[in-house]
FIGUVEX-547362 format. One line per 2 residues: their letters; for each residue x, y, z of C-alpha. Coordinates in Angstrom, 1 decimal, decimal comma, padded with zeros to 4 digits. Example, Ala and Ser with C-alpha at 12.3 -4.5 7.8 and 13.67 -1.06 7.14 Angstrom:
2
as> 012,3 -004,5 007,8 | 013,7 -001,1 007,1
END
This chain:
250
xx> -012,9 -014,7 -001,3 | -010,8 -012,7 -002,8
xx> -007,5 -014,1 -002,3 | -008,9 -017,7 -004,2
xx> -010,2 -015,1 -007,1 | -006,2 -013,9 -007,6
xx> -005,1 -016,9 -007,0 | -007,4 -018,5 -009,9
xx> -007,0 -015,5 -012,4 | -003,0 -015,0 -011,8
xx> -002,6 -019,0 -012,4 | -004,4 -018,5 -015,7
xx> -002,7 -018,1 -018,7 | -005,5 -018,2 -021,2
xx> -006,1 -013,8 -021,8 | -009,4 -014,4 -023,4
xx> -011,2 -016,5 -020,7 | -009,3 -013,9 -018,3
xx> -011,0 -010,7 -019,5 | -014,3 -013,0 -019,9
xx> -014,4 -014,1 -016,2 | -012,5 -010,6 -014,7
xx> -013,9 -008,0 -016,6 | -017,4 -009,4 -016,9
xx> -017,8 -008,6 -013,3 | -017,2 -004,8 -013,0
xx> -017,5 -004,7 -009,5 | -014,6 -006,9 -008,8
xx> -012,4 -003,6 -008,5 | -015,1 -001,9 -005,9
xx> -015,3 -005,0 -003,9 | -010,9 -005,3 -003,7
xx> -010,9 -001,6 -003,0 | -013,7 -000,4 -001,3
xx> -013,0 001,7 001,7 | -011,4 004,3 -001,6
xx> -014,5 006,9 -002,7 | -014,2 007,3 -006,8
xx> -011,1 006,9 -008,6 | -013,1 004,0 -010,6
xx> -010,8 004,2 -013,5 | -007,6 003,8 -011,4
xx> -009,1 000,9 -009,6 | -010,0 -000,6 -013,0
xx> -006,4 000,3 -014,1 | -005,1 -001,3 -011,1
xx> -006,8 -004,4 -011,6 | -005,1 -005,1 -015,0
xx> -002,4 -004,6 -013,3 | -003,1 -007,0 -010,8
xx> -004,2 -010,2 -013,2 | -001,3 -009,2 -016,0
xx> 001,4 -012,2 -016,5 | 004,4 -009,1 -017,0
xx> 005,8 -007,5 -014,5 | 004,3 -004,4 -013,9
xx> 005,2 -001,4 -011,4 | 003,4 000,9 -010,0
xx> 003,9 004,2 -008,2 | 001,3 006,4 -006,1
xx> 002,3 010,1 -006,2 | 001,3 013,1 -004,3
xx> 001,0 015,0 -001,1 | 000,1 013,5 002,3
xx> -003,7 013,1 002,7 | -004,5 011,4 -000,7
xx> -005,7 007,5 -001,0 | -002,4 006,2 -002,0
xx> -001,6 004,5 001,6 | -005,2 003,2 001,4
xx> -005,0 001,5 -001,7 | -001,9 -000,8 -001,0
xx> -003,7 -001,0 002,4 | -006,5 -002,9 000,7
xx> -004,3 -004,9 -001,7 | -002,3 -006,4 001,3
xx> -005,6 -007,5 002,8 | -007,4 -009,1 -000,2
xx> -004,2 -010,1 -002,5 | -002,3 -013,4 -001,8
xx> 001,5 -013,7 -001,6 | 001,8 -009,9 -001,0
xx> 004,0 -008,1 001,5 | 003,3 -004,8 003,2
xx> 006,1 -002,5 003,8 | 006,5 000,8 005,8
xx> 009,9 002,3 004,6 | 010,3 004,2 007,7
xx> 010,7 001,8 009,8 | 012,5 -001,0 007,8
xx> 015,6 -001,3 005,5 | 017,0 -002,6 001,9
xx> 018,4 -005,4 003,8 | 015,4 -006,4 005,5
xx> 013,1 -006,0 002,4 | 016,0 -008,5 000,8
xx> 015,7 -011,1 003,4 | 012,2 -011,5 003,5
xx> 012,0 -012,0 -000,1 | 015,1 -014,5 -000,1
xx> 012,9 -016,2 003,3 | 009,5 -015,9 000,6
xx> 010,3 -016,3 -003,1 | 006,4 -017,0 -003,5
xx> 006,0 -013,2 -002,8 | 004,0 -011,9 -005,8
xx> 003,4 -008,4 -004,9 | 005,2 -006,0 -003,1
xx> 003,5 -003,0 -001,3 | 005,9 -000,5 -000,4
xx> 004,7 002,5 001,9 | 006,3 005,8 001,2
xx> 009,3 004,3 -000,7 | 011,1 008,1 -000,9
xx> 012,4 007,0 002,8 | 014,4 004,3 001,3
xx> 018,1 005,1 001,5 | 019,7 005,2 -002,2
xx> 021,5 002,0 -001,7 | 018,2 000,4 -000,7
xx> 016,7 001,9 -003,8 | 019,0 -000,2 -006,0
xx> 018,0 -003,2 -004,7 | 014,7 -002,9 -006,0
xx> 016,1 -001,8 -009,1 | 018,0 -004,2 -009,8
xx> 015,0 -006,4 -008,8 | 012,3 -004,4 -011,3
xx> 015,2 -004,5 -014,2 | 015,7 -008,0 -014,2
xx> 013,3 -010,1 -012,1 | 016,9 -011,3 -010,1
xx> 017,1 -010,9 -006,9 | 021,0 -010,6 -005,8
xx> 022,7 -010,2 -002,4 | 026,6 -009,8 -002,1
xx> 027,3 -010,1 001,4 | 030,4 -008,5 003,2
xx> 033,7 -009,9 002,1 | 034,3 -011,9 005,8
xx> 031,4 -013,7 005,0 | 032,2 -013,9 001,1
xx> 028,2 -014,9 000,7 | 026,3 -014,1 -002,5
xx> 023,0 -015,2 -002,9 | 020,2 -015,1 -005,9
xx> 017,0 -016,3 -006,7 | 014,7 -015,2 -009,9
xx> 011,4 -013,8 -008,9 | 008,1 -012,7 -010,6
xx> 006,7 -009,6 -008,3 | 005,3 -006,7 -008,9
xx> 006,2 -003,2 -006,9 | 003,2 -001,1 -006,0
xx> 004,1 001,9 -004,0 | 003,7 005,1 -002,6
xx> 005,7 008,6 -002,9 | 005,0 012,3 -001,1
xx> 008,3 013,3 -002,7 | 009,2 012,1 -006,2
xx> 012,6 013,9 -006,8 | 014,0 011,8 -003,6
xx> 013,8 008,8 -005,9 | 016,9 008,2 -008,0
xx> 016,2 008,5 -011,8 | 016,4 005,0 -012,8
xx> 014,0 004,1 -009,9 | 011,6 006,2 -011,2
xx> 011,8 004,7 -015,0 | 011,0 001,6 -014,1
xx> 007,7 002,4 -012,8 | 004,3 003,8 -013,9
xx> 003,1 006,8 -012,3 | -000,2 008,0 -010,9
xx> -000,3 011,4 -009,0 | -003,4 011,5 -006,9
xx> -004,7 015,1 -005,3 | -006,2 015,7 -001,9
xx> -009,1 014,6 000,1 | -011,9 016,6 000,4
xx> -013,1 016,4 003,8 | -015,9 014,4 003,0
xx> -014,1 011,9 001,0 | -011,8 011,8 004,4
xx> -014,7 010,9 006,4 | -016,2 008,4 003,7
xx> -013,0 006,5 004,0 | -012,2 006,4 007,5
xx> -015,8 005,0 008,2 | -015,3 002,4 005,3
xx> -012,0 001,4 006,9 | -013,4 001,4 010,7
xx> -016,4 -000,4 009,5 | -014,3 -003,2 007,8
xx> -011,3 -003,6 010,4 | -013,0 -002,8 013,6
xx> -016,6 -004,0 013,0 | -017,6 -003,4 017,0
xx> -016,9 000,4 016,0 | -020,4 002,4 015,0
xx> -020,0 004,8 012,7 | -020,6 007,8 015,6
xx> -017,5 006,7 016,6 | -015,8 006,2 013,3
xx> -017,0 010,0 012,5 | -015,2 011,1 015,9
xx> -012,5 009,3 014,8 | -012,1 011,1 011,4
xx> -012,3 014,6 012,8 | -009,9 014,5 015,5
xx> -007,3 013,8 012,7 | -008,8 016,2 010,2
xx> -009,6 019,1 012,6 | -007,8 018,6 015,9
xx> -004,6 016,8 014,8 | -004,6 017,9 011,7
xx> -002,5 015,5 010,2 | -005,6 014,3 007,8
xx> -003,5 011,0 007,5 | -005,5 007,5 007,0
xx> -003,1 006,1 009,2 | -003,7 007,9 012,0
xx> -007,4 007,0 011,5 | -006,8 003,2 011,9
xx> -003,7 004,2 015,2 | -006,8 005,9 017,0
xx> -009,1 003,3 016,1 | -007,0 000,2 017,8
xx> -007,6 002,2 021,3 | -010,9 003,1 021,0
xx> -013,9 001,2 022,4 | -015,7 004,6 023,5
xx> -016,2 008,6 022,7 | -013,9 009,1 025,7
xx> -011,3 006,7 024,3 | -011,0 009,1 021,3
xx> -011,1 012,1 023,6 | -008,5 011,1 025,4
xx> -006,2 009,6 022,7 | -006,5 012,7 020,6
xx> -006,1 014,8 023,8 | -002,7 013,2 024,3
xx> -001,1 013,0 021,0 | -002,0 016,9 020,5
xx> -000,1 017,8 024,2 | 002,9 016,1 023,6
xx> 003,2 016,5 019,4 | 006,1 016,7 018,0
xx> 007,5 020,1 016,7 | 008,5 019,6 013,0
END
């Protein structure tokens, strides 16, 4: 549904009949995000975002356990021509090469983007400062590629002051505070519900405090980890039994 919605409001050019057929609907934003309790304004905020012809970027700041994983979660589900990216396990090269492989790419969802080397954080620079996407290959090679592209940068930050300055102007930033535990729990059964519909919400619940209470790593991510394996309470048990014994020591 919603991915013929963007599709039809991002093709549209006409604002007026935009805001009309968008904006009229206020629960547009609940439906694209909702596994994320409150934070109606943000969602409103990010749907403007969303539908605008300019280029916009936008950053998520704050400490681990917030909703700003969650909400480029969502967007790479319901938003066409978007591209989900964990920065710790991927590089400014790779990040270049998809792009140069998919110049349709309108959004780009970039997971804790403070990971990113400073050389990859360039790259996207570059990219955000002038929509041109440039590769100079080594000198053997004597490659150089470019292609223009309209995207826009949503990600996420736990430390700001590992960005470099000029990465940082180019976006807009929204710091977001902690869960409360029962937001935690609100979201993690939301998320179960909608990914792993053969999940009740007994089990969802389990789910949710193991990594609040037992792990203790009150990460979203870990929810959705524990969730692949689990088709029983003893599934969880098990899981969470494991990944406690043989945690790493920071």
């Amino acid at each position: 549904m919603f991915k013929t919605i963007f599709n039809k409001f991002s093709s549209s050019t006409n604002k007026k009949n935009l805001g009309s057929s968008l904006f009229a609907h206020k629960n547009y934003e609940n439906k694209l995000f909702n596994s994320i309790v409150g934070y109606s304004d943000i969602k409103k905020f990010l749907m403007r975002c969303i539908v605008s012809k300019e280029q916009v970027h936008i950053l998520f700041t704050g400490p681990p356990a917030t909703s700003k994983t969650v909400f480029l979660l969502e967007m790479s589900t319901e938003l066409s021509n978007s591209y989900f990216i964990d920065s710790t396990a991927t590089s400014g090269i790779g990040i270049v090469d998809f792009l140069f492989s998919n110049p349709n790419t309108k959004f780009l969802l970039i997971d804790e983007i403070d990971k990113l080397t400073k050389k990859d954080q360039t790259v996207l620079y570059n990219l955000m400062e002038t929509g041109i996407l440039s590769e100079m290959k080594a000198e053997k090679t004597k490659g150089f590629r470019q292609q223009k592209m309209n995207i826009k940068i949503f990600a996420t930050c736990n430390e700001l002051n590992k960005l470099t300055q000029p990465l940082k102007s180019r976006f807009m930033k929204l710091e977001l505070p902690e869960y409360t535990w029962e937001e935690f729990l609100t979201i993690s059964n939301n998320l179960i519900k909608s990914r792993y519909k053969y999940l009740d919400e007994r089990l969802s619940t389990r789910i949710a405090e193991v990594v609040w209470k037992d792990i203790k790593t009150k990460d979203i991510r870990d929810v959705l980890k524990i969730a692949r394996l689990t088709r029983n309470l003893e599934d969880i048990e098990d899981t969470a039994h494991t990944l406690m014994k043989y945690k790493p020591k920071d």
